[in-house]
C-alpha positions as CSV (number, residue, x, y, z in Angstrom):
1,X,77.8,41.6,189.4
2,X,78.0,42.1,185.8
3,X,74.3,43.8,184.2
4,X,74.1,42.9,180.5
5,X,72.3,44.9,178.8
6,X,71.4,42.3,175.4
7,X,68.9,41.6,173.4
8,X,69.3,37.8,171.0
9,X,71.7,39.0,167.9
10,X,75.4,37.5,167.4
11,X,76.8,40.3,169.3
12,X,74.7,39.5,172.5
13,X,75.6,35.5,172.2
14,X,79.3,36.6,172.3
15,X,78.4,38.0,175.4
16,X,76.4,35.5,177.6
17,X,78.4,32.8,176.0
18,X,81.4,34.4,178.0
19,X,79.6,34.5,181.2
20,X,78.5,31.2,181.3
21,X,82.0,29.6,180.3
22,X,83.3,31.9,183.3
23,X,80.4,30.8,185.7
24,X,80.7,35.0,186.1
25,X,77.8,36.0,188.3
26,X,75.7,38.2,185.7
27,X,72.0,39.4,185.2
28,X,70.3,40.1,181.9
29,X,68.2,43.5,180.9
30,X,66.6,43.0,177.8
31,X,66.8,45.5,175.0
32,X,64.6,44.5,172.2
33,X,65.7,46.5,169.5
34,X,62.8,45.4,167.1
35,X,61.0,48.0,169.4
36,X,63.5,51.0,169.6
37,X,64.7,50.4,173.1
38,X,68.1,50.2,172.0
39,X,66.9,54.6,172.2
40,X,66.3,54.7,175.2
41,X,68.2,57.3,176.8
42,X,69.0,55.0,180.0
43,X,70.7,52.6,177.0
44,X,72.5,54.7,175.5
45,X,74.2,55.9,178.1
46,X,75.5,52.5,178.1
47,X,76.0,52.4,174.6
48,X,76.2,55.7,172.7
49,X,76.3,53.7,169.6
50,X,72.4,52.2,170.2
51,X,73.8,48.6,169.5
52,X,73.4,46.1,171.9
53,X,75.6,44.6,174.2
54,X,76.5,47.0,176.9
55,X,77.6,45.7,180.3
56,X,78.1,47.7,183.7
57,X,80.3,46.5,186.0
58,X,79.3,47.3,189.6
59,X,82.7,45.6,190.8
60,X,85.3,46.9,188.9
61,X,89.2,46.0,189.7
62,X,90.9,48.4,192.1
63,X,87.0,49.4,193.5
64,X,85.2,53.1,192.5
65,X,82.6,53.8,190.4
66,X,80.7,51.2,188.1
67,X,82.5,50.4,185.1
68,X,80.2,50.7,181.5
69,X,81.4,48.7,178.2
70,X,79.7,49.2,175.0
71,X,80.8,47.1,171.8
72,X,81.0,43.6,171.8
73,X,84.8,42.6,171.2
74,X,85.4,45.3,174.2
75,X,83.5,43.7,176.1
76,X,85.2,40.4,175.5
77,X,88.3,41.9,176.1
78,X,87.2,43.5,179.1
79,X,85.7,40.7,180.9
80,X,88.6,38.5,179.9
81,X,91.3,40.4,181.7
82,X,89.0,40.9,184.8
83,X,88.0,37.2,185.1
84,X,92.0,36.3,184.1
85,X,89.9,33.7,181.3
86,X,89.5,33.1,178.1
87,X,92.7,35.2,176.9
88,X,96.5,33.3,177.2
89,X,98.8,34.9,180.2
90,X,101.4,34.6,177.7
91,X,102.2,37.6,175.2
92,X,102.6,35.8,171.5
93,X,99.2,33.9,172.3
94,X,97.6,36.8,173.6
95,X,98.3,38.8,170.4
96,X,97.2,35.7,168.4
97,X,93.9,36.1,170.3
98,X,93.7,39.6,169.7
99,X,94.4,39.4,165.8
100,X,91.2,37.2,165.3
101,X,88.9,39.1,167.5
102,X,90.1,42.2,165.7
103,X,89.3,40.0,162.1
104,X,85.6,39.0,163.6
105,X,84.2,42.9,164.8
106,X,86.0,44.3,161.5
107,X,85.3,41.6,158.8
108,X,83.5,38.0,159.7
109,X,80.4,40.2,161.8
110,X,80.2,43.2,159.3
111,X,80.1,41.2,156.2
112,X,77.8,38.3,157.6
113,X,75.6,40.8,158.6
114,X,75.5,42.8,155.3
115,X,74.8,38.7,153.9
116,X,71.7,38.4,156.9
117,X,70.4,42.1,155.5
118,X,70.0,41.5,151.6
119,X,69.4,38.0,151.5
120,X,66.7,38.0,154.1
121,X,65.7,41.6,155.1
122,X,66.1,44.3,152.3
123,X,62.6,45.2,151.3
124,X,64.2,44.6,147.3
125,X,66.0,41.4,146.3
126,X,69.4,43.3,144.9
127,X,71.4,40.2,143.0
128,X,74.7,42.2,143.0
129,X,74.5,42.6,146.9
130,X,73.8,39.2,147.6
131,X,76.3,37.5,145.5
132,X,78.8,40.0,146.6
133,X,78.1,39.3,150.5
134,X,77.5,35.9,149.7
135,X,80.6,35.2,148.5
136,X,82.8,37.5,150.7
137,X,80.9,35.5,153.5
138,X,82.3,32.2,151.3
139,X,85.6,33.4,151.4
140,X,85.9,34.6,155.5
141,X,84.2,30.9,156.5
142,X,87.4,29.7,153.9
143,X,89.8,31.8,155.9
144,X,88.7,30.5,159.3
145,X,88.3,26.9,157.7
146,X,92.2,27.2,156.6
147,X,93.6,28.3,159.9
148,X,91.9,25.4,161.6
149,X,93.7,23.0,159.4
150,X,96.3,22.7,162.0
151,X,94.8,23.6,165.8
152,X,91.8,22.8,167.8
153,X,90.4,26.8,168.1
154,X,91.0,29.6,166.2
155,X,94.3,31.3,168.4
156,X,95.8,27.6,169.5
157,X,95.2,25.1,171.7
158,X,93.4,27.0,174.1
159,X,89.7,27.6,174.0
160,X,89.4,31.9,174.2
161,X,87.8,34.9,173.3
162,X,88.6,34.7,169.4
163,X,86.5,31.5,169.4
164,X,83.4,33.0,171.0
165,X,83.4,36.1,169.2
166,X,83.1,34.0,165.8
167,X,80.9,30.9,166.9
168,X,77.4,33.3,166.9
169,X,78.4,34.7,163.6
170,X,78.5,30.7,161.8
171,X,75.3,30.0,163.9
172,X,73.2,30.9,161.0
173,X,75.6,29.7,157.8
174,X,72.6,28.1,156.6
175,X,70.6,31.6,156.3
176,X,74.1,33.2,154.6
177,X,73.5,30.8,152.3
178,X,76.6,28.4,152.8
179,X,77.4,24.3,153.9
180,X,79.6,23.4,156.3
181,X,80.5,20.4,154.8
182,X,82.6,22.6,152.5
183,X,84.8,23.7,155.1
184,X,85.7,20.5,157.3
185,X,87.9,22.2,159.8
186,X,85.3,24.9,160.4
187,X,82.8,22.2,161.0
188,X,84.7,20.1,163.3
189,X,85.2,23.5,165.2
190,X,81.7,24.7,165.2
191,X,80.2,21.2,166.3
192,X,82.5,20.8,169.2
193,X,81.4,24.7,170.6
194,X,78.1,24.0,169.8
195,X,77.8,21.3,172.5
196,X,80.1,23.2,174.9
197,X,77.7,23.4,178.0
198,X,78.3,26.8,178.5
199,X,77.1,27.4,175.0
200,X,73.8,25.5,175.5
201,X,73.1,27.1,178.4
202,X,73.5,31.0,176.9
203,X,71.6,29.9,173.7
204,X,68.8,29.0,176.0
205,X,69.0,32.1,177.7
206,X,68.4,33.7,174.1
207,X,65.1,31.1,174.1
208,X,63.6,32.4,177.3
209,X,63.8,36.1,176.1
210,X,63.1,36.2,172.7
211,X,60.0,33.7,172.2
212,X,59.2,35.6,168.6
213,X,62.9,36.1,166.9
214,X,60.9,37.1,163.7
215,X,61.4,40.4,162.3
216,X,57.7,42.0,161.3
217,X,57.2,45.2,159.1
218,X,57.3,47.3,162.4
219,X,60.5,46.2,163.5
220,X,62.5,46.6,160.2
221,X,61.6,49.8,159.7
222,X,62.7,51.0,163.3
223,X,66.1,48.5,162.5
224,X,66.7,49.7,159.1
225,X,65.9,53.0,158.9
226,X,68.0,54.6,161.5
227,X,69.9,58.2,160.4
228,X,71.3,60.5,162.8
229,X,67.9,62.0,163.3
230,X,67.3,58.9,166.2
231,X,70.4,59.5,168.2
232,X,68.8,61.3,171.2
233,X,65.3,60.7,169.7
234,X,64.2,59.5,173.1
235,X,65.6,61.9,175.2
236,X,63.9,64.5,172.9
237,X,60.2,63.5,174.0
C-alpha cells in the first residue's frame, strides 16, 4: 500500500495520475497547503522540503522498514521501477525518459509556476515578470511541441513517466496565458492524455478533495511568504 500524502497542485496530479495508470493500490492524505499543513511536523518528516507530494511505501522491494519519497520526479522514478511501468526495460529509452523528466522538475514546472505566481497571484502586477515567464513558458510549450513532431509521447512510442510529469503542468496553458492551437503536436498530445481513463479518474480524485481550489488572502500569505523561519514552525509550538 502506497499513502500519498497530496494536496490538488501539478505536482500531486503527477502523482495519482501514476497510480491510477498502474491500477497501484494507493490511499490519499490530504495536505492542504492553503492552510499550512504542508508544516506539520508528521509532513515533514515525509517531506523535509514542506512541498507536497510525499508517498510512504509500507511494502517496499526486498521487505524492512516503510520506504518515504519526497519530490515529485522521485517519486515517479520510484514508483516506476517498483511497479516495472511507465519507464522502458531498455537502456537508450530509459535515458530518453529520464532526460525529459529531468527537463520538467528543472525547467517546464519551475518556470510555469513562476508564470501561475505573477500573472495570477503576486499581490503587484510586475510587467517585466510576466512577459519574461510568459514567454519562457512560450518557448518550453515550443520545445515540447517540436519534439512531438515526430512520436506519439514525449520519450517514444511508449506512454511513460516523462509524459505524466509534464501533462499537469499544460493543464492550465490557458491561465499561463498561451493557445494550443499554436503548438499542434503539443495539442494532439495533450488531448489524447487528457481522455486517458486513468487521467479522468485522478483529476476526479483532485474534485472530491479540493471543492474550493481558490486561493483567498489567508492562504497566499501562508503560500507566499514562507522564509526559513517556518521550517520546524510547527514542531516549535
Amino acid at each position: 500500500m502506497i499513502d500519498l500524502h497530496y494536496w490538488t497542485t501539478p505536482n500531486g496530479h503527477k502523482i495519482t495520475m501514476f497510480l491510477e495508470e498502474t491500477g497501484l493500490p494507493y490511499r490519499i492524505f490530504p495536505v492542504n497547503i492553503g492552510k499550512g499543513e504542508q508544516f506539520r511536523p508528521q509532513f515533514l518528516r515525509i517531506s523535509p522540503n514542506n512541498r507536497i507530494p510525499g508517498i510512504v511505501d509500507h511494502e517496499p522491494h526486498g521487505g524492512g522498514q516503510a520506504v518515504t519519497v519526497f519530490e515529485s520526479g522521485a517519486i515517479l522514478l520510484y514508483l516506476a521501477r517498483k511497479t516495472g511501468k511507465l519507464i522502458p526495460p531498455d537502456l537508450r529509452a530509459e535515458v530518453e525518459t529520464l532526460q525529459w523528466l529531468f527537463w520538467q522538475v528543472a525547467g517546464l514546472g519551475p518556470m510555469a509556476g513562476q508564470n501561475h505566481h505573477f500573472t495570477q497571484y503576486a499581490p503587484e502586477k510586475i510587467p517585466y515578470a510576466i512577459e519574461r515567464y510568459v514567454k519562457e513558458t512560450n518557448r518550453l510549450y515550443g520545445v515540447l511541441n517540436h519534439r512531438l513532431a515526430d512520436r506519439p509521447y514525449v520519450a517514444g512510442p511508449a506512454y511513460t513517466i516523462a509524459d505524466i510529469a509534464c501533462y499537469p503542468w499544460i493543464v492550465p496553458y490557458e491561465k499561463q496565458q498561451q493557445n494550443l492551437d499554436d503548438f499542434p503536436h503539443l495539442k494532439r498530445w495533450f488531448n489524447e492524455i487528457q481522455a486517458r481513463a486513468a487521467t479522468v479518474r485522478a483529476y476526479a480524485r483532485a474534485a472530491e478533495i479540493n471543492t474550493q481550489p481558490s486561493v483567498s488572502e489567508e492562504s497566499r500569505a501562508i503560500l507566499f511568504g514562507q522564509t526559513a523561519a517556518h521550517i520546524g514552525l510547527e514542531t516549535a509550538k
